[in-house]
N, C-alpha and C positions, 0 to 999 in steps of 0.2 A: 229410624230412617237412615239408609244409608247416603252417604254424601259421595258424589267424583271431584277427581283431581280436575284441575282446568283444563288439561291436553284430552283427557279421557272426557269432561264435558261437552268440548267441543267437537271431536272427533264423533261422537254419540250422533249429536245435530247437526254436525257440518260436514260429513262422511267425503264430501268433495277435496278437501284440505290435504289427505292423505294422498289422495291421488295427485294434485300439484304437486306435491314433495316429493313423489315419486317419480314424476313425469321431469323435473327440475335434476333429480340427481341422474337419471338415464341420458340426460341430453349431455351434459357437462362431461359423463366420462368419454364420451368418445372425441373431445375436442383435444388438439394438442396443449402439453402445459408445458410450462418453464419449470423443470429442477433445480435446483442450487446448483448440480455437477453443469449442466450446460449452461448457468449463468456464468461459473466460473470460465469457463472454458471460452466462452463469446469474450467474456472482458481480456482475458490472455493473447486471443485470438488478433495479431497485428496494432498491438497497442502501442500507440506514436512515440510516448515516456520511454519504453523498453526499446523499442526498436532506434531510438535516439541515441539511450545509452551504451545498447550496443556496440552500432557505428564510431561511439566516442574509442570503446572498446577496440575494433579494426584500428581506429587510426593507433593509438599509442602503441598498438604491438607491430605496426608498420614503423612509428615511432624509435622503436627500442633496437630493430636492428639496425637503422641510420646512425641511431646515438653509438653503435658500438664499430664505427667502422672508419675508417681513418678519415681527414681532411682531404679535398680535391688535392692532387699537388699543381703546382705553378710554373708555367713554363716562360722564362725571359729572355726573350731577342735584344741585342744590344752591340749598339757598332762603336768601336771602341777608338780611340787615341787619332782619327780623321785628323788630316793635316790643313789648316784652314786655309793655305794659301792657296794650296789649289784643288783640294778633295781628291786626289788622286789616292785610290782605296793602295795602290804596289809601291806608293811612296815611300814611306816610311815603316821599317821592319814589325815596328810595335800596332798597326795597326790592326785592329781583329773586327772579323763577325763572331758575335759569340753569343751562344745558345746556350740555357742553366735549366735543369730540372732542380725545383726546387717542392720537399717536401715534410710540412712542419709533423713532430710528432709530441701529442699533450703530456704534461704531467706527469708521474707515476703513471698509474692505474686508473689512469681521469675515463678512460673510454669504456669501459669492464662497468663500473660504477656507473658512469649513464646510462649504459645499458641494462641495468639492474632496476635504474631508478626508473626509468619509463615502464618497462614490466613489473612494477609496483604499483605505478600510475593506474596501467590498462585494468590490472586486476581490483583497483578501488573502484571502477567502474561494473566491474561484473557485480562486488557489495551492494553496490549501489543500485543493481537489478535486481538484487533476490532481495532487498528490501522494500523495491518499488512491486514488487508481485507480491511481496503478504500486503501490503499496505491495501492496494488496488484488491485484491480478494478480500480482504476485513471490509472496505465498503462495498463489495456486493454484496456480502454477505448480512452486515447492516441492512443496508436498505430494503434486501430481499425480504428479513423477518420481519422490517418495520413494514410493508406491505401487506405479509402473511398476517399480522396479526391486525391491520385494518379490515384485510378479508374476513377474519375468523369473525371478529366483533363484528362486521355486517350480519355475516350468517345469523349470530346470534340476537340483533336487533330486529332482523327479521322476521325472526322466527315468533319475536316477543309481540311482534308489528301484526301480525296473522291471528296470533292467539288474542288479540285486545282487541283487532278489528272485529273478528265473532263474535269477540262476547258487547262488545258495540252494538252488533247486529240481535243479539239476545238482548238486551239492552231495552234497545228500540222497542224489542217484541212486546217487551213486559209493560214498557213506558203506555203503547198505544190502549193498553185494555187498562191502564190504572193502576200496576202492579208495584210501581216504582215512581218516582218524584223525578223533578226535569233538573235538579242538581247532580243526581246520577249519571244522566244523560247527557248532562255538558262535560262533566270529568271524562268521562269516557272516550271524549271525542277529543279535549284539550291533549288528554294523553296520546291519543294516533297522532295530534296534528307534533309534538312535540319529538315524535320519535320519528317523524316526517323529515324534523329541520336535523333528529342526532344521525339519520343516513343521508343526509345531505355534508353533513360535515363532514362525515367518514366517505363518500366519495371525494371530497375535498381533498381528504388529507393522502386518498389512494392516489388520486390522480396527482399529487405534487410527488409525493414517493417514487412512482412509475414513471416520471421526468425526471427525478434523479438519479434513478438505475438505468435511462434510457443513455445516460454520459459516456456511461460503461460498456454500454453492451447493443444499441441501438432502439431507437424508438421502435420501430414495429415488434422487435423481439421483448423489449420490455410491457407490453402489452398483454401478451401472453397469460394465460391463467396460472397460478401458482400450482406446486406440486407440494401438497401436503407433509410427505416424506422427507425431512431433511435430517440425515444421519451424520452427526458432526460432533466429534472429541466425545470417545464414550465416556459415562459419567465416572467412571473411577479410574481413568485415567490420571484427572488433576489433583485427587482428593491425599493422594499419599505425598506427594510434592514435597521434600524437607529443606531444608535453607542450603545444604549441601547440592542437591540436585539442581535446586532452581539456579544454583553458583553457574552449575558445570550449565546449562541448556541455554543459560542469556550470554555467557562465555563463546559461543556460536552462533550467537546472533549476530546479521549481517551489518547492524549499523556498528556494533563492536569491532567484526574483521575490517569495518573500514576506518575504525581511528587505529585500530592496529597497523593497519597497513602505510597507515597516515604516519603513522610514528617510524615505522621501517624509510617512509620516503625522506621523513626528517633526519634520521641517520645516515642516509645515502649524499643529505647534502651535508652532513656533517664532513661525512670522509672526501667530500669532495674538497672541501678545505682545507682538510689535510695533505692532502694530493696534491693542492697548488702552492704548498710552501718546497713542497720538489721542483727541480730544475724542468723545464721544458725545454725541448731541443728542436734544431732543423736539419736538414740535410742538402745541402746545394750541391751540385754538380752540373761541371759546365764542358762546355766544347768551344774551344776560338780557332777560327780560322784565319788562315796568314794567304795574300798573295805572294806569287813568286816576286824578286826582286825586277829592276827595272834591266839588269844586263842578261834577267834570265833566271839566276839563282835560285836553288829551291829553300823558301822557308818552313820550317817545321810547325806544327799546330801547335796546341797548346791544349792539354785537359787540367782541369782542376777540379779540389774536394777539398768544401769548407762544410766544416761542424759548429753552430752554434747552441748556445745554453742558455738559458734564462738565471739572471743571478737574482735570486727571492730574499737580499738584506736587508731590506724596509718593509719587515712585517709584522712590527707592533700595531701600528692603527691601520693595517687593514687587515691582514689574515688572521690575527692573534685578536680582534674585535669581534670580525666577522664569526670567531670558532665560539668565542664565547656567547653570540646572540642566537647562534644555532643552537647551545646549546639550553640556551632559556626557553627555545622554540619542540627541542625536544622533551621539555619538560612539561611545559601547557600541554601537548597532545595525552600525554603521560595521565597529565591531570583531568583533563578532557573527557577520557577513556573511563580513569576512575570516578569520576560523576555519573557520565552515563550509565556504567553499570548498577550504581546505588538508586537510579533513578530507576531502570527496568523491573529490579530487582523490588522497589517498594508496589511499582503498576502489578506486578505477578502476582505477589501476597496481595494486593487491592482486590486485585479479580476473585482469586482464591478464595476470599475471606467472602464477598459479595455472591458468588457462586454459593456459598454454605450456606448464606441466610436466604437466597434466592428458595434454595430447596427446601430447608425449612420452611417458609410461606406456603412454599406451592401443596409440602404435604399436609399443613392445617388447614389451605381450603380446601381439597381436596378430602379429608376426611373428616372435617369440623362445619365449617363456613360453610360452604356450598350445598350438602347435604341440611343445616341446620335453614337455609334461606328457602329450599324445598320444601321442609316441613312447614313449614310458617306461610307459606305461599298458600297452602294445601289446607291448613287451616283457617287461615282466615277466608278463604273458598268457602269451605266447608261451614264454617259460621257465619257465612251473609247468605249460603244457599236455606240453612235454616229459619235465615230470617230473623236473630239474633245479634249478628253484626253489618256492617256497615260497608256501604261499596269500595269507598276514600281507603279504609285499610287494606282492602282486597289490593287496591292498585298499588296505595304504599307497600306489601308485602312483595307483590310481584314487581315493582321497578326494581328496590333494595334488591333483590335476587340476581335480577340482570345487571346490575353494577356491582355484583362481586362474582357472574361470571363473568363478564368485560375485564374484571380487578384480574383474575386467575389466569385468563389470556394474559393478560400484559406480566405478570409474574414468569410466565412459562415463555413468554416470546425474549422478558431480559435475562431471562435463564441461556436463552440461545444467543441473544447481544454478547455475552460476556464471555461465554464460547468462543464465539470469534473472535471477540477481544485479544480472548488470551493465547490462540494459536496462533496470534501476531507476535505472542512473548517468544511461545514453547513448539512449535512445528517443525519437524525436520526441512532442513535447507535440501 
């Protein structure tokens, strides 16, 4: 006697089956889906974070040409030597109106160096965007797969959901003429009602998924059906990776250029302390004016040019303080800098290394597991159709089967988790 497979059983008796699955995939392709390239592109798409940092961006390079450009100068009116007895301005020869342009000039090279240091500033804010755009892409990219693969698992529980609901209905068949016992027929049913509550779950867990890619990229858009297709870090891209390359590739990483840069602003206020142990100066220039005398007489004006300097001899406890706390301050960033890359650098090899056993798994279910949970499925079929074995192992065969294709989904979806993960390490800026 020949024995069928369960799909080939029921498709024999249930010829309709074929047709909804038919009529199911026709519909779905013509609807619009969501790809991972236009997920990305929606969350890019006027994101508040970026366009924030931006603007922080405008301002310090608006910043940086202020800082390099001299002080207002100061203009002083001032009526000079008024004689109190009777304010008469012709009275007295000394007396003047006298007008001073006055304008300070800093330090050394104090204004060169601000100017430097705010165009350091502006540019830790640009780091600071190309880290918030992998960051912002690694969670779409998350939640897109963790979606993908609550879909996939639907598909798949479905599919298990159809095939156990027929042979339910075979089931039934046999039950009513005596052919089978009403233990059969409860199991059968326990089982539909149980894969009932596991696509209730799984819409559960889609729908919290698809509110949290909705963050990103909008409720109505995150709705969308998924697009199957997600072409992301080919696979031997990461696989040659050696401790030398992963140096150089986290070495341009943006949260890196931003303690490096960190550290450049720390040296800019270093020198700026050095700059203030140099003299500062000002430059006054004046104009006095003289009424004629009281019989007539002409009196002469009066210009002047005074130069001042800043004397810097009391700068043990403050410049000579201040030089050394800067420079404890350029040392933290220093050390800062080399933390973080020890830390990026262990996350890479973490991925790396999880990537390898990832693939490993996925090719032993793949030609081991999956195929061996099919056979087993197929026989124990094929031994209750004989009437040899037992219904109870038919179902245990065939659930086991559908939780290590569910296991092989979720293998192959954190196979793509970790992809993304790691082109948060290693992706061209």
């Amino acid at each position: 006697m020949k024995f069928l497979p369960l799909r080939s059983f029921i498709r024999c008796h249930f010829p309709c089956v074929t047709l909804i699955l038919m009529f199911a995939a026709s519909s779905t392709t013509a609807a619009e889906v969501l790809t991972l390239d236009k997920a990305e592109q929606f969350a890019l798409l006027n994101e508040p974070g970026i366009l924030g940092l931006d603007a922080k961006t405008q301002s310090m390079m608006h910043r940086s040409v202020a800082a390099g450009e001299l002080m207002d100068p100061k203009l002083q009116i001032g009526l000079l030597n008024l004689p109190s007895d009777s304010f008469d301005f012709d009275q007295e020869p000394m007396t003047q109106l006298k007008v001073s342009y006055i304008q300070e000039f800093p330090s050394g090279n104090s204004r060169e160096i601000n100017r430097e240091k705010a165009v350091n500033q502006s540019q830790q804010f640009q780091f600071q965007i190309e880290d918030r755009k992998r960051r912002l892409l690694t969670q779409v990219r998350l939640s897109y797969f963790e979606i993908l693969y609550w879909e996939r698992a639907r598909e798949t529980v479905e599919q298990n959901q159809q095939l156990v609901g027929q042979l339910s209905e075979f089931i039934q068949s046999r039950f009513s003429v005596g052919r089978t016992n009403q233990f059969e027929l409860i199991s059968v049913q326990q089982r539909l009602s149980k894969l009932d509550d596991q696509l209730t779950q799984i819409d559960q867990n889609i729908s919290g998924e698809r509110y949290t890619l909705s963050e990103w990229i909008g409720e109505e858009r995150s709705q969308l059906p998924l697009s199957s297709v997600v072409p992301l870090l080919e696979s031997g891209s990461w696989k040659n990776l050696d401790l030398e390359q992963i140096n150089q590739v986290i070495s341009q990483h943006p949260r890196v250029h931003e303690f490096n840069n960190q550290i450049e602003v720390s040296r800019k206020d270093l020198a700026l302390i050095r700059e203030s142990e140099k003299p500062g100066w000002n430059l006054n220039l004046s104009y006095a004016y003289r009424d004629d005398a009281p019989n007539g007489a002409d009196r002469a004006d009066f210009v002047s040019a005074t130069v001042t300097w800043d004397l810097p001899l009391f700068t043990e406890n403050r410049q000579q303080q201040q030089h050394q706390a800067q420079q404890y301050e350029v040392l933290s960033s220093q050390l800062q800098r080399d933390a973080l890359l020890q830390k990026l650098r262990s996350d890479v090899f973490r991925l790396k290394t999880n990537l390898e056993l990832l693939n490993r798994r996925d090719a032993l279910y793949h030609e081991t597991l999956v195929p061996q949970a099919e056979q087993r499925s197929q026989a124990a079929l094929q031994t209750y159709q004989s009437g040899s074995g037992s219904f109870s192992d038919v179902m245990q065969a065939y659930l086991e089967a559908l939780n290590i294709q569910l296991e092989q989904k979720r293998i192959q979806i954190d196979n793509l988790k970790s992809r993304a993960q790691l082109l948060y390490f290693i992706q061209a800026s």
